[in-house]
C-alpha positions in Angstrom: 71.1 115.2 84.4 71.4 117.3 81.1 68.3 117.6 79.5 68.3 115.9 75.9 67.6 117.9 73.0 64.3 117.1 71.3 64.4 117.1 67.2 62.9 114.7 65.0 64.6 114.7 61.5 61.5 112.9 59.6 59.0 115.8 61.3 61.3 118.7 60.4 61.0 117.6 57.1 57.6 116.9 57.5 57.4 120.8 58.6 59.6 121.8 55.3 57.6 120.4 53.0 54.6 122.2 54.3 56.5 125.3 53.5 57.2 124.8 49.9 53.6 124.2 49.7 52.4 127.1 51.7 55.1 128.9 49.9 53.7 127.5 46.1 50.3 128.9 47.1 51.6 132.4 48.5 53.4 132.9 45.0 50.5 131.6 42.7 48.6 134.3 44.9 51.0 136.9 43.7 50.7 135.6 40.2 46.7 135.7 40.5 47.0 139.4 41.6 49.6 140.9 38.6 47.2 139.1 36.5 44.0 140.4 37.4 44.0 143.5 40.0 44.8 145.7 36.8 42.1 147.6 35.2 41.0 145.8 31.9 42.1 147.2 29.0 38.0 148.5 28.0 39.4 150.8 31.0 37.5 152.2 33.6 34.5 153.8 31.3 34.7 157.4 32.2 36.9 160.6 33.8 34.8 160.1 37.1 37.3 156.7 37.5 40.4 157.9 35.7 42.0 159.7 39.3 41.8 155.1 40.2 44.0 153.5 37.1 47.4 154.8 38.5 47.0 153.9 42.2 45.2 150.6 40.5 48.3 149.7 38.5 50.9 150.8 41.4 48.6 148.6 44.2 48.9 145.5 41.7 52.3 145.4 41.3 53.2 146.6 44.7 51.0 143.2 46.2 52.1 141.2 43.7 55.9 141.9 44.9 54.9 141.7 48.4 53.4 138.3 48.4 55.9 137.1 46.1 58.5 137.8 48.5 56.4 135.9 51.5 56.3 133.3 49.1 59.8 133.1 48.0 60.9 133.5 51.9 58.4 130.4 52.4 59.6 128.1 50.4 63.4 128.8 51.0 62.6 128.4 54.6 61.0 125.2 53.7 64.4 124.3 51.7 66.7 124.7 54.7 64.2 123.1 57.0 64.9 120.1 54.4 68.7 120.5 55.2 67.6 121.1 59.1 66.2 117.2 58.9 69.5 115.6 57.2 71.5 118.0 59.9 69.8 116.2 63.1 69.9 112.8 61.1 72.3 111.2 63.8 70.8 112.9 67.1 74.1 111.4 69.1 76.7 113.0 66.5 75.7 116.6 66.2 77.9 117.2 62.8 77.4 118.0 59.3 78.2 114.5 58.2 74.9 113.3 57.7 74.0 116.3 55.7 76.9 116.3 53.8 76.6 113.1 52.7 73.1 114.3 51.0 74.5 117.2 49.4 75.9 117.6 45.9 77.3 119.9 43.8 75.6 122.2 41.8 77.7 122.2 38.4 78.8 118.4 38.3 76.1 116.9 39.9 79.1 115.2 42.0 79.1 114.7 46.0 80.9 117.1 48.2 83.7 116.5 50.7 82.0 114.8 53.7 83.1 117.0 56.6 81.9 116.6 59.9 82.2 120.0 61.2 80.9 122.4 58.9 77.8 122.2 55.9 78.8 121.9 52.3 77.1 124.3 49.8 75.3 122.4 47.0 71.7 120.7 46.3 70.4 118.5 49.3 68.5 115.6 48.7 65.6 115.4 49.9 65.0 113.6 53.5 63.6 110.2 52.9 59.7 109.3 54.7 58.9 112.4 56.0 56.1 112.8 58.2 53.0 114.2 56.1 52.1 117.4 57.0 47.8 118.1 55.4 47.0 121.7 54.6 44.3 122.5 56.4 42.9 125.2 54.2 42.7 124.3 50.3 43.9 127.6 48.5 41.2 128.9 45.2 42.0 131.5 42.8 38.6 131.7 40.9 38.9 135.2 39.1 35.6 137.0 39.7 33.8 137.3 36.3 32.9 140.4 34.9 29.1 141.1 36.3 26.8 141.6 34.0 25.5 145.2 33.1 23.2 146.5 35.9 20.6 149.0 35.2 21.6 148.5 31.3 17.5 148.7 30.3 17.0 151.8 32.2 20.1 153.8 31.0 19.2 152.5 27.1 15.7 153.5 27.7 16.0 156.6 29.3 19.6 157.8 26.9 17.4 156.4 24.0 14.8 158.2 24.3 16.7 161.8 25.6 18.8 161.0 22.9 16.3 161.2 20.5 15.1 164.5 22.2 18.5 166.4 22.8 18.9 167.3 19.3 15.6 169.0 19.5 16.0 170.3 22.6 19.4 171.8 21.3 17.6 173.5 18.8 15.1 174.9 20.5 17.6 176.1 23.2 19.9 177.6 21.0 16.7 179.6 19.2 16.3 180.8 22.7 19.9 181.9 22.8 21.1 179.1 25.7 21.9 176.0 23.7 21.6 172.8 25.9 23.4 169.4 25.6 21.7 167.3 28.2 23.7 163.9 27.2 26.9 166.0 28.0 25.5 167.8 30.9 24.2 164.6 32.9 24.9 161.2 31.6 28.3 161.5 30.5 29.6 163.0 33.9 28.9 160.1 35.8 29.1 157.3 33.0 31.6 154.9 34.5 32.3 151.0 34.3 31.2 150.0 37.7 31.3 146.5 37.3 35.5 146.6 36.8 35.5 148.4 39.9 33.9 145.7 41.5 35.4 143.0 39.6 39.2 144.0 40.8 37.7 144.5 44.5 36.4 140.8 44.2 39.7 140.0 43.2 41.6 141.6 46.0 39.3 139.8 48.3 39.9 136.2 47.2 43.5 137.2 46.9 43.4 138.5 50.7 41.4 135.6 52.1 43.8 133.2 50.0 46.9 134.7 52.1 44.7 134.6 55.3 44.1 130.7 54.7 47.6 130.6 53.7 48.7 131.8 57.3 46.6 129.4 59.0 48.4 126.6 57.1 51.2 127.6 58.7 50.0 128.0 61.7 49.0 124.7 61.8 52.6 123.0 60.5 53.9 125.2 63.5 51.5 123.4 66.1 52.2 120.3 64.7 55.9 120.1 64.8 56.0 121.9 68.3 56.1 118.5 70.3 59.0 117.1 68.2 61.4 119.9 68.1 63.2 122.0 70.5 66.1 124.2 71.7 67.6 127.4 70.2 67.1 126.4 66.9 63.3 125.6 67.1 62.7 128.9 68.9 63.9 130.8 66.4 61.6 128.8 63.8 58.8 129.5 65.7 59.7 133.5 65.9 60.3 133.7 62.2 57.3 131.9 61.8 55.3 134.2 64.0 56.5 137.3 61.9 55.3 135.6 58.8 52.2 134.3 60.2 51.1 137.8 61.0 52.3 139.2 57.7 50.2 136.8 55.8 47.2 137.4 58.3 47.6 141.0 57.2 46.8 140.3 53.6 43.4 139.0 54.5 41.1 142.0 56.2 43.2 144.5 53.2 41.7 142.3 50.4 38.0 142.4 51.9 38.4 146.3 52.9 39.7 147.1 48.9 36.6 145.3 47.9 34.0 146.7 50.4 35.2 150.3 49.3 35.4 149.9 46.0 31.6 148.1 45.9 30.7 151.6 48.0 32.4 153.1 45.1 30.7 151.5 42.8 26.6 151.4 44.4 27.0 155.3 44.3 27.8 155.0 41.2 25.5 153.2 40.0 22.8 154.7 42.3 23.7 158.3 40.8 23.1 156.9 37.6 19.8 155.7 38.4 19.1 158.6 39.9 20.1 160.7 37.2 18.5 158.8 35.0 15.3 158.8 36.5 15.3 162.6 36.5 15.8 162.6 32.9 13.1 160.5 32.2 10.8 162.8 34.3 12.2 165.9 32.2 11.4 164.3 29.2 8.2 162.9 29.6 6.6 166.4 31.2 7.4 168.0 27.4 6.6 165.0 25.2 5.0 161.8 24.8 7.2 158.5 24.3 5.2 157.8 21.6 6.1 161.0 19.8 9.5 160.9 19.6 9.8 161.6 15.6 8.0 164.6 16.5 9.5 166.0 19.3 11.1 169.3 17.4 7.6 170.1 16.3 6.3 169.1 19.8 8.7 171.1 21.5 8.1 174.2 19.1 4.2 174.1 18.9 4.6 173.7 23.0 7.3 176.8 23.1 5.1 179.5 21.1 7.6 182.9 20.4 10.6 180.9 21.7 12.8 182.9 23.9 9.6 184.1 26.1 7.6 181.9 26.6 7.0 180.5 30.3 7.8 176.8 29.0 11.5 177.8 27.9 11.7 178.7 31.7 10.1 175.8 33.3 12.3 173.7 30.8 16.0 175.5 32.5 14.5 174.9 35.3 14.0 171.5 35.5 17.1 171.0 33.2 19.0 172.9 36.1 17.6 171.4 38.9 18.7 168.1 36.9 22.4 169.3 36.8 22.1 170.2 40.8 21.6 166.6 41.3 24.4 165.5 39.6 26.8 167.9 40.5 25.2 166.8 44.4 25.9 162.9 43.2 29.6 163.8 41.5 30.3 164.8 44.5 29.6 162.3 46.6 31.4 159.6 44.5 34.3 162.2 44.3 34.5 162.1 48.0 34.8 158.3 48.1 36.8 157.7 45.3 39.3 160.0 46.4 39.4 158.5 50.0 39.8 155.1 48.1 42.7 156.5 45.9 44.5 157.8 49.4 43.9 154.4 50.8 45.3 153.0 47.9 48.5 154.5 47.9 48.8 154.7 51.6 49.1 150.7 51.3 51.6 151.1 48.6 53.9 152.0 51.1 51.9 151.8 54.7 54.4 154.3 56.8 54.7 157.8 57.9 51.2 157.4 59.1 49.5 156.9 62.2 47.6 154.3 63.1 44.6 156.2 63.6 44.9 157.7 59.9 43.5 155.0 58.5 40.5 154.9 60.6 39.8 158.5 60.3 40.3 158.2 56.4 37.9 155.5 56.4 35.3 156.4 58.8 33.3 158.6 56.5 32.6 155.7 54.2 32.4 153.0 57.0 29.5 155.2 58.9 27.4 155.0 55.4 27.0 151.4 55.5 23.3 150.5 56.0 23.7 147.1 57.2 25.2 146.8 60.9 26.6 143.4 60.5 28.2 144.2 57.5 29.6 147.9 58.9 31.1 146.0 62.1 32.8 143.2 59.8 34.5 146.4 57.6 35.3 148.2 60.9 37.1 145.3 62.6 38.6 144.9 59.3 39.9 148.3 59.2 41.1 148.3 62.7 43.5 145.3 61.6 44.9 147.1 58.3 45.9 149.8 60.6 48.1 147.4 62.6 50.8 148.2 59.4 53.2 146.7 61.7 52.2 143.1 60.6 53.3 143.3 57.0 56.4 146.1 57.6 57.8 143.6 60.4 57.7 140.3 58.2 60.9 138.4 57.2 62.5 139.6 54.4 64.8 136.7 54.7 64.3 132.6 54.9 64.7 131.1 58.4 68.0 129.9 58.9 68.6 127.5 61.3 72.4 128.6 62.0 75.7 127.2 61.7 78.6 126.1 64.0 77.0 124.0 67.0 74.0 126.5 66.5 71.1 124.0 65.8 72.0 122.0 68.6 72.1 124.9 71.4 69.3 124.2 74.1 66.9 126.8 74.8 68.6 127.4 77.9 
């Protein structure tokens, strides 16, 4: 006895209309990211950051694209799923008729030819009571504020108060034949917005986990309709569905790695700036008081007797020097990781050519500085996944179709 093909026209549209959901929410996520994974326009704050704007801009529109087109594919898929209900309308007839009968023209608005034994462009009504298919996962775009400024007392206090110094100390250095900027020697190498870098990680993150829950939607639609539909036609669904599954899966441990790296990015920033700062602070309070700032010129000069030989114009390079060492030491740290950042950034611009190792070994060198072991294995599994590049490369760049001819009512075997 031939076995009887299994597909439930009110389920399959159940399944379809899960898709132009899931699809909905895949392109809103797009939207969410051309909107706000671009650096602000009050920019990035200083030339430690600039090397990040390009890849910044490129990443943005190169996600926004990608997840456009998985949302786009999603909801087309959920479109011909529609016409998939309306095709297995009458189970006994296996023809076009039903469908065809649901279908009208695009320009007129008319009906087209009823034919029984081949599908009718034009737009397909929609397949009366389907089956309701929940969403699981609920999909929110909050965009992460702007954090407020971090260290902000300690950088006014301790810029305020060299500030009111340098111009002295520029005075008395250039008397001594070796004038001194100490503003542009420290602070301003390492004065950098922070907070945008880990505003537009933040937003890569609910972006990523947003495509992540997105997947699980569809997993679930998947599970759902598998008792109620079966044969060629169904498999096929499910592999397409796989593909994109994975893709969208792909999306979620990217957007937490972006933001893990670029709040690394960001603490050693910061860090070096508080750093630095404190150093300055030191420097100024060994020559003169706080509370003396209107006088420091004459402080400086009745401390610096026959400038340009006394031992305090030699303490004072040192200690100005040994402030520039640091710096130069903390540049070069946040150099290190920006740069690796950058090369991640562009790698996932286009994520071929490459190994799957190179990500790991790219990343490794920031990964191993994490403190906090639970937080270090969480980035490492999350890194391990990005490298599987096959996941997004391999997705559908076309909507299921459920085929044509006597195709959707083919058995599985």
């Amino acid at each position: 006895m031939a076995e009887t093909l299994v597909a439930e026209s009110a389920q399959i549209a159940g399944l379809g209309n899960a898709l132009d959901v899931i699809g909905a929410d895949a392109k809103a996520i797009a939207d969410f990211v051309g909107a706000h994974c671009v650096v602000s326009p009050e920019g990035l704050g200083g030339a430690i950051l600039e090397p990040l704007t390009a890849p910044f801009t490129h990443a943005a529109g190169v996600f926004e694209t990608r997840m456009a087109g998985i949302g786009n594919t999603t909801a087309n898929s959920g479109d011909e799923l529609n016409r998939t209900a309306w095709m297995y309308h009458d189970q006994d007839k296996k023809t076009y008729e039903a469908l065809n009968a649901a279908t009208t023209n695009l320009i007129t608005g008319q009906g087209v030819a009823v034919d029984a034994d081949r599908e009718n462009t034009g737009l397909v009504m929609d397949y009366p009571d389907p089956v309701a298919y929940p969403k699981p996962n609920e999909i929110k775009l909050d965009p992460p504020s702007a954090a407020p400024p971090e260290l902000a007392d300690l950088i006014a206090e301790t810029t305020g108060v060299v500030g009111d110094v340098n111009e002295a100390v520029k005075n008395v250095t250039r008397m001594a034949g070796n004038e001194v900027n100490i503003l542009e020697m420290v602070v301003s190498r390492i004065t950098a917005n922070w907070n945008e870098l880990r505003r537009i990680g933040e937003t890569y993150k609910v972006a990523g986990n947003a495509m992540e829950s997105s997947a699980a939607n569809l997993e679930d639609a998947v599970r759902r309709v598998g008792p109620h539909w079966d044969g060629r036609a169904a498999i096929a669904f499910e592999t397409w569905a796989g593909s994109q599954i994975s893709a969208m899966k792909w999306e979620g441990p990217v957007g937490r790695v972006i933001c893990d790296l670029l709040t690394i990015v960001a603490d050693k920033i910061r860090d070096g700036v508080r750093r630095a700062c404190e150093k300055l602070r030191d420097f100024v309070t060994s020559f003169v008081d706080f509370r003396s700032t209107k006088q420091i010129f004459k402080a400086l000069v009745k401390k610096i007797p026959g400038i340009g030989t006394a031992i305090e114009i030699v303490d004072m390079a040192r200690k100005i020097w040994n402030i520039v060492d640091l710096v130069n030491t903390i540049i070069n740290e946040i150099e290190d990781v920006r740069n690796r950042t950058k090369e991640f950034l562009e790698w996932l611009g286009n994520p071929v050519g490459k190994g799957k190792d190179w990500v790991t070994q790219k990343l490794e060198p920031i990964t191993s500085r994490v403190d906090d072991a639970a937080r270090r294995a969480a980035l490492v599994n999350d890194v391990a996944k990005v490298a599987q590049a096959e996941d997004t490369l391999n997705r559908p760049k076309e909507a299921y179709e459920v085929g044509s001819g006597r195709a959707p009512w083919e058995d599985a075997v």
